[in-house]
N, C-alpha and C positions, 0 to 999 in steps of 0.2 A: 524191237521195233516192228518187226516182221509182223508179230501179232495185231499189233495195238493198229497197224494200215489193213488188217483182214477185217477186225473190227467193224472198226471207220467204214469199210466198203459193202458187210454187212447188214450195217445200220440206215445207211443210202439204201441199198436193195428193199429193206423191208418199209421205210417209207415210202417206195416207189413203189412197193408192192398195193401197200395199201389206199395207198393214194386211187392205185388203178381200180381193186375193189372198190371203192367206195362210188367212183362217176360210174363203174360198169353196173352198181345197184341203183342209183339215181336215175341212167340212162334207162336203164328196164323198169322201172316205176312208173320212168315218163311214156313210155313205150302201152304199157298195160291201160294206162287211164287215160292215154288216147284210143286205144282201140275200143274201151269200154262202149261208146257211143255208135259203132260200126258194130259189135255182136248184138246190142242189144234191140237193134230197129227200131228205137222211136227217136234219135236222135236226127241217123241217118235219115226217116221218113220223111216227106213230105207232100201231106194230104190238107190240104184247104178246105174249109168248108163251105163245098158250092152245090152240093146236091140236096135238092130238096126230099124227103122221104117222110112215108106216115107207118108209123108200127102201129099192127094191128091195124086195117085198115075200115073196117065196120067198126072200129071202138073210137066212139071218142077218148075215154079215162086212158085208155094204151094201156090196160092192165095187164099183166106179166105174173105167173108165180117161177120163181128163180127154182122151186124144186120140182117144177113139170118136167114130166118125158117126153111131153108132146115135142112141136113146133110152135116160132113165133111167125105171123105172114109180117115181109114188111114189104111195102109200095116204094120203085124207087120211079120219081114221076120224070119227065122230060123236062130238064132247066134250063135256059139259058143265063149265059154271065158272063161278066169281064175277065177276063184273064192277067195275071200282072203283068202280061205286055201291053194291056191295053187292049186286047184282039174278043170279038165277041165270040164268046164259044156257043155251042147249043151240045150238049150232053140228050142224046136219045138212049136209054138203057138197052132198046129192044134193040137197035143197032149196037150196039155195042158187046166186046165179050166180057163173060160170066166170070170176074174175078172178085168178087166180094167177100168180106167180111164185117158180121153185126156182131156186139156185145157191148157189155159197160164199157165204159170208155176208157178207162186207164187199161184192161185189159186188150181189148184192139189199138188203142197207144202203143203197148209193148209189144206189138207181132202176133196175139193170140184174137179170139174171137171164135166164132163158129164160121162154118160155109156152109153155103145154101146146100138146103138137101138133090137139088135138084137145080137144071137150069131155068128155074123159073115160066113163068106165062104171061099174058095178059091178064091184063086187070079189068073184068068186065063193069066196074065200078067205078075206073080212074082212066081217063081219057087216057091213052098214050104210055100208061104205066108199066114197069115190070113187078112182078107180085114175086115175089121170093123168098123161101121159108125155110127158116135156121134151125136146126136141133135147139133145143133152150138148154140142154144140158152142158153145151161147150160156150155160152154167153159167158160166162161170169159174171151174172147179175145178182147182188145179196139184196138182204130186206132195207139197207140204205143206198139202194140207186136212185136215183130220179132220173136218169136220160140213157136215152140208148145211142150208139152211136156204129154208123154203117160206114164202111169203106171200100171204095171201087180204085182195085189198081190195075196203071196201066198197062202193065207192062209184068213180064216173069218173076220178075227182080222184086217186086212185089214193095219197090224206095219210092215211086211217084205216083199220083193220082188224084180222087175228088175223094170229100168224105162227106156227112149229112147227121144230123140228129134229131133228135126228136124227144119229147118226154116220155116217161111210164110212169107209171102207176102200179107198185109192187104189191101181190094178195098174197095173200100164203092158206096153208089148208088143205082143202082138197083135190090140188093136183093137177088141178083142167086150166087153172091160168085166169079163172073168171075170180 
């Protein structure tokens, strides 16, 4: 009899064992694919599209070649807009600091993109503008992009801010982007 209650008390233990494995794998599942959205930064982000900007600012076409070393310029112009409080904002780039990031846009969606080579200048072309000019090699732009998209964050943290788009026009070839 002796045995057959070690058993019994056995057999409890190892379904309480596994019982416990099994919520402590569920629990860390749930755990992972919530964080997923906090490593990845575009969940966590949020960038609205309130800034108006023109890539390439002499081109109309916004032509781009994605295998250039150059630079692309892009214009980010002085907006005003509504804010989802309600409150009217006015975005001055030149007042503002230098936290941008341009490229295709699923790639600046996920936290990547280029930054300006530089902090930028006036735009003697665009009233009020900042002219700001990105490596093209850190864009992620391919031969099927159609838009580019620029993002000014507010803050270190690099979670809030305005973003802006624009079209391009993709060349490929020789290398100068025309």
């Amino acid at each position: 009899m002796t045995d057959r209650s070690q058993a019994s008390t056995d057999d409890t233990n190892g379904t309480d064992t596994t019982r416990r494995r099994v919520l402590k794998t569920g629990a860390g599942a749930l755990a992972a694919v919530g964080a997923v959205p906090l490593l990845s930064g575009s969940a966590a982000a949020h960038f609205p599209d309130r800034l108006d900007i023109d890539i390439r600012p002499d081109c109309e076409e916004n032509r781009i070649n994605p295998r250039s070393r150059g630079v692309v310029p892009v214009a980010v112009m002085s907006t005003e807009f509504t804010d989802e409080n309600g409150e009217t904002v006015r975005f001055d780039p030149i007042e503002e600091a230098v936290r941008y990031r341009f490229g295709a846009p699923a790639v600046v969606e996920d936290g990547g993109g280029a930054r300006p080579a530089h902090d930028g200048h006036d735009g003697s072309d665009t009233d009020g503008a900042l002219v700001l000019h990105f490596p093209m090699e850190e864009t992620g732009f391919d031969e099927d992009s159609t838009e580019g998209r620029l993002v000014w964050e507010r803050d270190e943290s690099g979670e809030h801010g305005y973003s802006g788009t624009d079209e391009v026009t993709v060349t490929g070839g020789d290398g100068s982007g025309n």
